[in-house]
N, C-alpha and C positions, 0 to 999 in steps of 0.2 A: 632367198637363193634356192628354195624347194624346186621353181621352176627347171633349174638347171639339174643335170643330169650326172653326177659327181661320180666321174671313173679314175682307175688308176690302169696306164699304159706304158709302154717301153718302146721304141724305137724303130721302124723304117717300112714294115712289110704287111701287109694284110694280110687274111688266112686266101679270099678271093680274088687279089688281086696279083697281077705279073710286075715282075721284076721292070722299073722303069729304063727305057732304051734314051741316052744323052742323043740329045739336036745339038750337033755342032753349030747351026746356024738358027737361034731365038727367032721364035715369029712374035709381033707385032703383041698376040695373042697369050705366048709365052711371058713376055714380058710385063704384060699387065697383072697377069697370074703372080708372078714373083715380085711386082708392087703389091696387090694385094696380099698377101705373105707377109711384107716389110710392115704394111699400117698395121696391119691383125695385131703381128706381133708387137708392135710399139706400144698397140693399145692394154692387151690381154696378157703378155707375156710375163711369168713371175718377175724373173730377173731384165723387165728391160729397160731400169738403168745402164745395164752393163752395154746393151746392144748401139752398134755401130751411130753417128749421128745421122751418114746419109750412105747409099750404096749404088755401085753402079749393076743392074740387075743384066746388062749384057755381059757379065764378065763372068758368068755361067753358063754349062751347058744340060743343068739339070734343077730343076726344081726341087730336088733331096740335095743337091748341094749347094744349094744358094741358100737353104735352109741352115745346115751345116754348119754353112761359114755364119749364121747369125747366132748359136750356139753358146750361151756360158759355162764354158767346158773348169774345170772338170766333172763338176757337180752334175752340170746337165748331158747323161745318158742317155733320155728319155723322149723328148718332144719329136715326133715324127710328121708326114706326110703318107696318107694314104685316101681312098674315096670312100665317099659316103656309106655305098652299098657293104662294101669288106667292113667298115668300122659298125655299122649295125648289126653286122652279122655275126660277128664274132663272139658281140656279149650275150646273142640268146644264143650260143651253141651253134648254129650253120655251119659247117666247115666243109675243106675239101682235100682230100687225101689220102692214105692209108690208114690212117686213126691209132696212130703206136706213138710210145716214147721208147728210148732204150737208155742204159746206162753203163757205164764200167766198172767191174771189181776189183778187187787192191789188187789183181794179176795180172789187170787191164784184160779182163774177158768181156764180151759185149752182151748183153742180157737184153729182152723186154720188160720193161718196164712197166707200162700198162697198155690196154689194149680196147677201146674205144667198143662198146655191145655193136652198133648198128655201122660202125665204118668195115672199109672193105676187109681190112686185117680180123675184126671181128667176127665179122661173117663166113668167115677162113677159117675159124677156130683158133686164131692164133691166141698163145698164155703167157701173161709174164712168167720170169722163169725161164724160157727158152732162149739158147744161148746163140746167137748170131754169127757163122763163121764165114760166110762170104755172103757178098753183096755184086749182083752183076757178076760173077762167077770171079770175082779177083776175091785174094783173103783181106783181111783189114786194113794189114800192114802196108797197100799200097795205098790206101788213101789217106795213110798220117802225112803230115804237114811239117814245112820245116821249122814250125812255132812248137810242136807237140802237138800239135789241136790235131782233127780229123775234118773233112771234107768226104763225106760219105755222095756226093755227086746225084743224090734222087732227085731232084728238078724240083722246080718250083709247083707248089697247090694248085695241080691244074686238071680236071677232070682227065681222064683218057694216058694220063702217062703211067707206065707198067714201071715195074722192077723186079728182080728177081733174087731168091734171099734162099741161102744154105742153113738149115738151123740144126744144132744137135737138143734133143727133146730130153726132158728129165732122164727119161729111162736109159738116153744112153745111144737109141737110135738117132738118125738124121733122117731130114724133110727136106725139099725145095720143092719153094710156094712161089709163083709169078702173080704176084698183085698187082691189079688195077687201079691207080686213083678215082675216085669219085666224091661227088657232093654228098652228105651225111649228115646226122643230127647229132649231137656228142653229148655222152651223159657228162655229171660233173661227181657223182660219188659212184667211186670205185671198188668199194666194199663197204660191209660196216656186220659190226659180231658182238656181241657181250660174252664175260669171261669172267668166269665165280676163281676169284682172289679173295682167299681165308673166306671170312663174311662180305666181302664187298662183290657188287657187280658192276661191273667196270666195261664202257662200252667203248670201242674202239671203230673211230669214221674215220676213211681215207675220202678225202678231199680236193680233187683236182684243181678245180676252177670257179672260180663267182659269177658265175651265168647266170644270167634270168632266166624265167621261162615266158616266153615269148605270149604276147595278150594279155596276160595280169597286168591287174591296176589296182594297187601299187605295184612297181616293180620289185620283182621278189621271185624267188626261185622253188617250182614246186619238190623239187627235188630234196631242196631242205627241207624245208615242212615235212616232207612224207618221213626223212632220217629221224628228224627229232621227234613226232607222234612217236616214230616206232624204239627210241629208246626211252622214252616216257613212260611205254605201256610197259617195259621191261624194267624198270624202276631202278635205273642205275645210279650210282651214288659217286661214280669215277667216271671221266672222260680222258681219252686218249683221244687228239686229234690230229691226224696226218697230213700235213701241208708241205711235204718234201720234194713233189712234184707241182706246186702250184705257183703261179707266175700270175695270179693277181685276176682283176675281172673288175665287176661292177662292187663300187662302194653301196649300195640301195641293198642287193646281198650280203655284202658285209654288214651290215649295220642289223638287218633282217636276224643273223646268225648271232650276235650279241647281243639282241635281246631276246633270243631263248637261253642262253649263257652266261648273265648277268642276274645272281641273286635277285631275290623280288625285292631286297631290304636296300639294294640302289638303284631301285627302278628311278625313274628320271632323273638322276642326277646325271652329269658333263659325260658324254661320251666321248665327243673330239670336239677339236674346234677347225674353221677352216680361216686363212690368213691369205687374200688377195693380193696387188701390185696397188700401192699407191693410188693410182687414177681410178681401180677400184673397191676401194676403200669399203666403202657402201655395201656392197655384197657379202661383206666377211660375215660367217654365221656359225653356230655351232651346233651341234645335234644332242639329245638326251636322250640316254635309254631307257626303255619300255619296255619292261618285264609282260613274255610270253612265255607261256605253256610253265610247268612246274617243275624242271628241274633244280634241286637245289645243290646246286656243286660249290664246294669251298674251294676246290682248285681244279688245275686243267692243265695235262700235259702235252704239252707237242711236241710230233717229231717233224724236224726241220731243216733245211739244207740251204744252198747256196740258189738252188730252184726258188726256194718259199720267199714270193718278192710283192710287195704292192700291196694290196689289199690285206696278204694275211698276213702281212706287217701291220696293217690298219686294227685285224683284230687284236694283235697280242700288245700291241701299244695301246690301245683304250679298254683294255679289261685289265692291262697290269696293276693300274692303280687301285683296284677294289677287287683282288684275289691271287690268288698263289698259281703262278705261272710257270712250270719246268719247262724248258726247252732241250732235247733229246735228239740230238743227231749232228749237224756242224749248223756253223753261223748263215740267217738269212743274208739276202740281196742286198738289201739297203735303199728305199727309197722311200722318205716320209713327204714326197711330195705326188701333186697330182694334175689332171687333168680335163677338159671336156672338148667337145670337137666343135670348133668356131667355126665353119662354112656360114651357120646360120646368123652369123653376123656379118659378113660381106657377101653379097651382092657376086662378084666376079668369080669366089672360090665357089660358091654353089652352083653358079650358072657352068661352071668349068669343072664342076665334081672332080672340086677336089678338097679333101678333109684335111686342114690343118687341126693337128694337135700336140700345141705346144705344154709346155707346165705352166699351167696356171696359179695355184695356190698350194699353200703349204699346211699340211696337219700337224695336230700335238693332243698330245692327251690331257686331260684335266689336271694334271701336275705340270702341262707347260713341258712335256718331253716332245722335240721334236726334229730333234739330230740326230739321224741314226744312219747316217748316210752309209757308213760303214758297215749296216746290219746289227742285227740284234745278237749276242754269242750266246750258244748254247751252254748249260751250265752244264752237261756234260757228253761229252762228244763223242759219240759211238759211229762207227761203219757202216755203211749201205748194206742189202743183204738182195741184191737184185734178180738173184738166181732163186729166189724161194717165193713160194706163193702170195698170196695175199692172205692175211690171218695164222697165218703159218708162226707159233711160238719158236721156231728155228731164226726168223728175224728179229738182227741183231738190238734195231734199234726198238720193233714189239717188245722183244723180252728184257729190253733194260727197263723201259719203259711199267710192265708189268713187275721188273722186280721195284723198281723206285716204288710201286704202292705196297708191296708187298713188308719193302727194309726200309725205306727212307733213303737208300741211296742207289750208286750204280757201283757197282764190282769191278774192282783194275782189273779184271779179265774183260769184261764189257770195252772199258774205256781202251785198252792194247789195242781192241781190235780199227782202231779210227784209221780212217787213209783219205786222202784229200783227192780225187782223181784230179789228173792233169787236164780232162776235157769232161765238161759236161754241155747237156743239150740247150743248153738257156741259151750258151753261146754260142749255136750255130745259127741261130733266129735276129733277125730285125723285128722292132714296129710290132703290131699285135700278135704275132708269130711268136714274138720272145716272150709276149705277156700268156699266151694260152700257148706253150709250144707242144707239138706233136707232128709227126712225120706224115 
């Protein structure tokens, strides 16, 4: 199975491509596309027991919703449609946009969240930290929903669309910045610092996304490599890792990432295993770790949220079983399954560029963990702190996190401060949008 390209993905939209327009009236052409869709899926798809015996492919008028309706819901969130071009681009970073996330505080204030080096927001100077008060000169309040959710109306990732954003800045002044979308390269680590605790030194990496770096062979992301040499050379004996904002990417990077994080004393033993449909049988395979570079960590803390979905589920499910794992902030996603993009097995979906990816296979860790559908829960659930810097001991869920090494545990003043916001950004995304989300 090394052949195949082992990612994990979420649901409808590419970062490149537009929002699909429904033909009320299927061509000829249409309809062959959404037969090949029905056999892909019979062939490839985890659950296609469950799927329909026969269908009639004119009784749609969209190829996401023919899709849809083949769906074993509830479990399946995940299997989307989008093209070839958006779904390679996505996992070596290519994006197009303003390059932000943002988030809400338990007062429901809008913050930056993080802010992409080379996107247009970047290049602006824009800081997490900065607090968001109008958008297109209306205040927030008119784009809440009558679900609770927001509908903040920026357009779909399409070079050339502006927007215009009201900010109040740390210090208390206001800005208004009209950004530009455009195409950009997106890092995937957002910080990273070490932090002398008593005698330990303790190194803290925020982690956006599992990106490759485009041209390496193997696939693997230089952007890690360059984090871990440089907490190597710092000789840290604690890891904090931030995946609060990460919605997942390429397993070949995850896997890359545990084994610089996996003891040398379980180097290749079970990392995961991967579990096919039936008619695939044959393909199931499993990976072992391979101890890189020297650090030797007996545990590893993460901070983690309702964002931290896919992959960096992948990593804390296959390193739970061989070290002490805290989890510091609210409960992950939930998706112990995965994916790779079929075109290059039908003939009609390539020639029509169009990228089916459904769920393919199911992971579990070397103890046979592999329900997590519900997410992983944090052992102790601390508050966002989205108005404060990056490294900044003022956040809530750093400094529980530094106090956990310091006492062994978190302080009910830590844990008071938890709040669940009613909207976060995962859910304003389809399809690889929601797996790498950013504005």
């Amino acid at each position: 199975m090394k052949n195949v390209k082992w990612i994990f993905a979420l649901l409808v939209l590419g970062f490149w491509a537009c929002e699909p327009k429904d033909d009320p009236n299927p061509s000829p052409q249409a309809d062959a596309v959404r037969g090949a869709i029905f056999e892909t899926m019979k062939e490839w798809y985890y659950w296609n027991q469950e799927l329909p015996g026969t269908v009639n492919t004119l009784d749609f008028s969209s190829n996401e919703e023919f899709l849809d309706a083949l769906l074993f819901k509830p479990l399946d969130r995940f299997s989307y449609l989008t093209t070839q071009e958006a779904f390679n681009n996505a996992f070596v970073g290519r994006n197009a946009g303003h390059g932000f996330g943002f988030a809400f505080d338990a007062e429901e204030r809008l913050y930056l969240t993080f802010v992409f080096n080379e996107a247009p927001a970047g290049k602006d100077g824009w800081k997490r930290g900065w607090e968001i008060l109008e958008i297109n000169g209306k205040p927030l309040v008119d784009y809440k929903t009558s679900s609770g959710g927001y509908d903040f109306k920026l357009g779909p990732p399409d070079p050339g669309i502006s927007n215009t954003f009201k900010f109040r800045l740390p210090d208390g002044t206001t800005t208004t910045r009209t950004n530009v979308k455009a195409e950009y390269q997106s890092n995937s680590v957002l910080f990273q610092n070490v932090y002398d605790v008593d005698a330990k030194k303790v190194g803290y990496w925020v982690y956006q996304s599992f990106k490759a770096t485009s041209g390496l062979t193997p696939t693997r992301s230089q952007e890690v490599e360059n984090s871990m040499n440089f907490f190597m050379e710092q000789n840290i004996n604690e890891l904090i890792i931030d995946l609060r904002y990460n919605g997942g990417g390429s397993v070949a990077v995850a896997e890359q990432i545990n084994n610089y994080l996996i003891q040398a004393s379980n180097s290749n033993k079970l990392m995961y295993t991967n579990k096919l449909n039936s008619l695939k049988s044959s393909l199931n395979d499993s990976e072992n770790f391979s101890k890189k570079g020297n650090l030797a960590l007996n545990r590893i803390i993460f901070i983690t949220s309702r964002g931290s979905a896919s992959a960096s589920e992948l990593v804390i499910n296959s390193l739970n079983p061989y070290m002490e794992l805290i989890l510091i902030g609210d409960n992950t996603f939930g998706k112990p399954v995965g994916s790779f993009p079929l075109s290059r097995f039908n003939r009609t979906l390539a020639e029509n560029n169009v990228e089916l990816v459904p769920i393919t296979f199911a992971t579990a860790n070397s103890e046979g963990k592999a329900d997590y559908f519900d997410g992983f829960p944090a052992n102790f659930s601390v508050g966002d702190s989205p108005q404060v810097p990056w490294g900044d001991t003022k956040d809530l869920r750093l400094a529980a996190a530094l106090q956990y090494i310091q006492n062994g545990t978190v302080s009910g003043r830590m844990i008071n401060t938890f709040y669940r916001p009613s909207w976060e950004m995962i859910d304003a995304f389809k399809g690889l949008q929601q797996e790498f989300p950013a504005y």
